[in-house]
N, C-alpha and C positions, 0 to 999 in steps of 0.2 A: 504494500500500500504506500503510494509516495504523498507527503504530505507538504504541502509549501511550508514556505517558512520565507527566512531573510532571504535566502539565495534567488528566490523568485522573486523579489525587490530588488534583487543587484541585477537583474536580469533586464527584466522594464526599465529601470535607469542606463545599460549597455545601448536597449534600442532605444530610447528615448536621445541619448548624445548622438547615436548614426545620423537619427532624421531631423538633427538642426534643431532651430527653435521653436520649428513648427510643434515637433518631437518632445519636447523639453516642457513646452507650456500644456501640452495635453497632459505629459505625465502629472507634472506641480498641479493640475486642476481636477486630475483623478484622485492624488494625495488629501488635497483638501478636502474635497468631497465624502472622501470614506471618516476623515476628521469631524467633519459639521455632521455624517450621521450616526457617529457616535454619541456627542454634543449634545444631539437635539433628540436622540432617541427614532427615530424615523426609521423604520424598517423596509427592507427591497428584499426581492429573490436574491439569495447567494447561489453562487457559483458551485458545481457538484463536489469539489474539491474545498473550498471554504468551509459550505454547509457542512462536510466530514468534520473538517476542526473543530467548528464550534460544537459538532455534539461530544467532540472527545473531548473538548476542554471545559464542559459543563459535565462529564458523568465524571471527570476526575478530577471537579473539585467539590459534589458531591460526598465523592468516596475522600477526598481531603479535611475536609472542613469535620464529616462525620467521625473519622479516625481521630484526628488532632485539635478539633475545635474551631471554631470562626479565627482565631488567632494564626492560624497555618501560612507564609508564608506563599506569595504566588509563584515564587521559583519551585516549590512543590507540586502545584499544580500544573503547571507546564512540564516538570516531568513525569509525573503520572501521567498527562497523556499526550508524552513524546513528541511535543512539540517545543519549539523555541520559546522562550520567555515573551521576544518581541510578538509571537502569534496570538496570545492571551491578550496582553496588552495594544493590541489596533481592536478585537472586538469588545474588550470592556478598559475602557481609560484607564481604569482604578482599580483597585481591589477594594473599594467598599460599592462600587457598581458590580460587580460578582458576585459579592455578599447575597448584597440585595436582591439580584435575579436569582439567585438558589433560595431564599428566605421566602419572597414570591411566593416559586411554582413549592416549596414545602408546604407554607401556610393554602394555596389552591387547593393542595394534594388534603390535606389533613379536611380541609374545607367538607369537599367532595366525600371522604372516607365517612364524615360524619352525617353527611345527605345523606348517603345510604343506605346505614344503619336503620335513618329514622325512617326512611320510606318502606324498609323490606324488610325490618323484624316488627311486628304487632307487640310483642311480650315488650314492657319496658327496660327491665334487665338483659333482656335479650338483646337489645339494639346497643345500650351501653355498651355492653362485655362483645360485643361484636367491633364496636367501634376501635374499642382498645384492644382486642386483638391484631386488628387489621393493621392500625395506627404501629404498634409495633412492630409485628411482623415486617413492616415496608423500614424501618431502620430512622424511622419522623423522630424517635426521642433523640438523637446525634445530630437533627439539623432544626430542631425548636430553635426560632432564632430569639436572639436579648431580651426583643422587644416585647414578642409576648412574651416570655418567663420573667416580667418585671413587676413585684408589688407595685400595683395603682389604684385600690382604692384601701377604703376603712376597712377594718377588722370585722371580718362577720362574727355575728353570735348565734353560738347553735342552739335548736330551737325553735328560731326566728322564721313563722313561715314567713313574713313579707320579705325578708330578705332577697337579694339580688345573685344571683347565682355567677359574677362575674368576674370574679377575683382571678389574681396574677401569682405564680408563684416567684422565689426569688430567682434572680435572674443568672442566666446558664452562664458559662466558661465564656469569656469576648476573644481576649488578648491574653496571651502570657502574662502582659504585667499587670494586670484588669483593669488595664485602660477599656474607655468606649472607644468604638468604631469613629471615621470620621464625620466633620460637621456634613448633615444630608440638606438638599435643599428643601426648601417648603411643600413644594409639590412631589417630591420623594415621603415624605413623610407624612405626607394628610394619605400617601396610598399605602405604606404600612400602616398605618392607624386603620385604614379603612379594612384592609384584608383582614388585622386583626381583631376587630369590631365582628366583623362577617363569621370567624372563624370560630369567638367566644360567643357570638349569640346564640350557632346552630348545637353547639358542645354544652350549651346552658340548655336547653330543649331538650336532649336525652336526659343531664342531670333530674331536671325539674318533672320527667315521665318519670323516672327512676322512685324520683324520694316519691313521689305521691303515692305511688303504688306500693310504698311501705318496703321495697327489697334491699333499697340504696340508703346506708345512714344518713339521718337526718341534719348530722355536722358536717356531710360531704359538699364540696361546693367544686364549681370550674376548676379553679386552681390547684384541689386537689386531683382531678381526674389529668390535670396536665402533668403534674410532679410524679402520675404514676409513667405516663408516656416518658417522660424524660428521662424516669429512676430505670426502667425495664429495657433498659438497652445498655447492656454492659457489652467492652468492645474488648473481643476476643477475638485473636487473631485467626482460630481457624473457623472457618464458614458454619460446619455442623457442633461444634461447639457452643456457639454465640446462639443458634437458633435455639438451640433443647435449654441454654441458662434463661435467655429471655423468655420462652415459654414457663417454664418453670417458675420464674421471679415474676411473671403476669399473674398465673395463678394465685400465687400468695399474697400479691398486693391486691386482687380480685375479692379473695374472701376478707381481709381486713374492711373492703368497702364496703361488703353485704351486712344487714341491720341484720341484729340478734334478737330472737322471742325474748320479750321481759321476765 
């Protein structure tokens, strides 16, 4: 499989010097052009060879981020998937625009998982423990990103039926040195808010089928049902390992959250 990289930039700039200025201002205005639609966000068809990269250089820093945390440097992730450093960085500027496009399609994914649940198990227990199976099984606890795993509101009190099923747990691994991520713009940040509004409304909807129907403790809230996704993914190196521990450690966070006869 051949994958461009710099060589195929040194390559366009060879032909671009042959054919003069004509040659030279085409390239300089192909350059900038893949620059502004990075910039502006604006997507076009890629190329069958592009397209390749970008899905390798989003499934290995998936498998990046998941292994080592959001803190994972992007030289890792261009070599996981054997591409040049320079090919990560023309399709995302930054590595907190990386971030955010895997946090994204996470929070869509976990989104989705929990549609699911609520449409095609009837039982309310059913839908929950379906959800949090699925949620795990797919590896969502290794790429919960910051923002939701971040206390944002008051302390619920259990008990409380008016209470709000929406709470945050504390927030996952960022950076090595627990610094935050970088400053995001406004409109970056009203659509993580917004994906995780989306994600914590549908995930309140099983909780609040759950407790009603008496099977889900009454102290359970969101926040807890996220800290189980998060805790149930211990990272083990080998593939059948990691599967039979997180099923295992599901189970037993599973019955912790089931109500006991008084």
């Amino acid at each position: 499989m051949h994958i461009q990289d710099t060589h195929g930039s040194a390559a366009s700039a060879t032909s671009a010097r042959s054919a003069g200025p004509a040659g030279r201002a085409a390239t300089a205005a192909s350059g900038t052009g893949r620059g502004e639609e990075a910039r502006s966000g604006r997507t076009t068809p890629l190329r069958v060879d592009a397209q390749r990269n970008l899905e390798h250089v989003l499934r290995a820093a998936r498998e990046v981020f998941g292994e080592l945390g959001y803190g994972a440097p992007m030289e890792d992730v261009a070599r996981r998937a054997r591409v040049g450093v320079g090919t990560v960085y023309r399709r995302f500027p930054s590595k907190d625009v990386l971030v955010r496009r895997i946090a994204e399609e996470e929070i869509a994914r976990l989104t989705e998982q929990a549609r699911a649940a609520l449409g095609q198990e009837d039982e309310p227990w059913s839908a929950l423990s379906r959800f949090l199976r699925t949620s795990v099984a797919s590896g969502a606890g290794r790429l919960l990103p910051p923002h939701v795993l971040r206390v944002g509101v008051a302390e619920e009190h259990p008990g409380d039926a008016g209470r709000k099923a929406d709470g945050r747990v504390p927030q996952q691994r960022s950076r090595p040195d627990g610094g935050e991520f970088g400053a995001a713009s406004e409109g970056a940040a009203a659509q993580d808010d917004a994906g995780a509004a989306e994600l914590l409304e549908v995930v309140g909807r099983l909780v609040e089928r759950a407790r009603a129907s008496g099977e889900l403790r009454p102290d359970v809230s969101v926040s807890d049902v996220l800290l189980v996704i998060a805790t149930a993914a211990p990272a083990l190196p080998n593939p059948a390992q990691h599967a039979a521990a997180s099923a295992r450690l599901l189970d037993i966070l599973l019955e912790g959250l089931r109500s006991r006869p008084a």
